[in-house]
N, C-alpha and C positions, 0 to 999 in steps of 0.2 A: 086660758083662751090663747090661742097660738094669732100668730101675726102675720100679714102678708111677706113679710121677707123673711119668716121660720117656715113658711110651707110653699114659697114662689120659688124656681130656678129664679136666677137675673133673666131668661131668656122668655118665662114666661109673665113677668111684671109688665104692667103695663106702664106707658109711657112716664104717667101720673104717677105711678108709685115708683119707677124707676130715679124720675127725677127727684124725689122727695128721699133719697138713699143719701144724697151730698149732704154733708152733716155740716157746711159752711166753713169748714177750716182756711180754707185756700190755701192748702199747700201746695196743690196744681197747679195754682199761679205762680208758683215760685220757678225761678230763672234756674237750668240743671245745664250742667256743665258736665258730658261724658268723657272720659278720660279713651284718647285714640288708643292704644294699646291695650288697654285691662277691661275696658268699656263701660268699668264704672261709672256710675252716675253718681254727681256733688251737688247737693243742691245750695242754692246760693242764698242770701239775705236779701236781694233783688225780684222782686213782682213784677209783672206785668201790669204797664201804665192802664190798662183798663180795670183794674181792681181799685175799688172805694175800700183800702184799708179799715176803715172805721168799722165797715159792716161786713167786709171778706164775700162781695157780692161786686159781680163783675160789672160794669155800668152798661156794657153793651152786650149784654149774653145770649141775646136770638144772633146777633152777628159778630161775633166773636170770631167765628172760623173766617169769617171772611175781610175780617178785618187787622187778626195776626196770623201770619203765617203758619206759624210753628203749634198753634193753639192746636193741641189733640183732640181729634173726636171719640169721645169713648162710649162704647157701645155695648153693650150686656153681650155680645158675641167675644170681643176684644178684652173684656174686663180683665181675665188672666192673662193677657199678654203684657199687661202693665206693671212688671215688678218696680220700675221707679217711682209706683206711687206710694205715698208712706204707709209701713204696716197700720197705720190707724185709721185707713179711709176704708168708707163703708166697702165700697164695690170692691177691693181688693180683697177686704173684709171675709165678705161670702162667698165669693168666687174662690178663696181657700177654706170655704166650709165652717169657720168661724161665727161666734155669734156679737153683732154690736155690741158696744163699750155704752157700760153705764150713760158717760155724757153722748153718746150721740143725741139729736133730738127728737128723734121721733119712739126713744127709751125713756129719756126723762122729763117728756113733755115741753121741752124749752128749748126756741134757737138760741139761748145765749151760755148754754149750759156747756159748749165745746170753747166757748171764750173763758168760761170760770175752770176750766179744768186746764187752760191752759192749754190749748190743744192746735188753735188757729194760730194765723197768721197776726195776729192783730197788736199792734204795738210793737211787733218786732223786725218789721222787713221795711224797706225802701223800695220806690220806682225804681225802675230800670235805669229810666230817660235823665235820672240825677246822676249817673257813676258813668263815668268813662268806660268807654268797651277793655280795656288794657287794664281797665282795677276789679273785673270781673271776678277774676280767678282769687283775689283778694277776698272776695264776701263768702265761700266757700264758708259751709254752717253745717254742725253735727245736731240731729235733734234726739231728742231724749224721748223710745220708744215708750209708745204705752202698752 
């Protein structure tokens, strides 16, 4: 039996299913530092103060845009324009034609199945609002593709 995101474009999901793609890692939340010259993007050890670490679920996520600046709106239009998001997130996922990871959860029936695979942010990143803007470039983090 085939699945809504084996036979949906992103363009044609609907809202519901669209948003049930975020497999909870929050790596999105993670603080990215582009490099002016090369334009790579670094991502940092550093979240965004509005992520509840524990859970990798933003505490204010209907206002988020309007509440950080910098928070991207990502849109099933836009999904491939996002190569800084990590090769393991969904929407980057399909949008290069690829099929979900084992742990995503709507594959192995459990949101906590991207925390056992090690996949989230969970237990390994810090606020923003604790590190000096000048020790930023310090938390610079390589992560280990799935």
């Amino acid at each position: 039996m085939s699945t809504f995101w084996e036979t949906k474009t992103l363009e044609e999901m609907s809202d519901e299913e669209w948003e049930s793609l975020c497999d909870g890692c929050a790596r999105c939340c993670m603080i990215k530092l582009q490099d002016d010259e090369t334009e790579e993007v670094h991502y940092t050890a550093l979240v965004c103060d509005l992520l509840d670490q524990d859970t990798c679920q933003c505490t204010a996520y209907p206002k988020r845009h309007e509440l950080v600046a910098n928070c991207v709106v990502l849109t099933p239009k836009r999904a491939g324009e996002f190569q800084w998001l990590p090769k393991s997130c969904a929407y980057r996922t399909l949008a290069e034609g690829r099929p979900l990871a084992w742990w995503h959860p709507l594959v192995s029936g459990s949101a906590h199945s991207v925390h056992q695979a090690e996949i989230s942010v969970q237990g390994k990143v810090i606020a923003e609002s604790e590190v000096n803007e000048e020790a930023e470039q310090d938390m610079v983090i390589r992560w280990v593709e799935m």
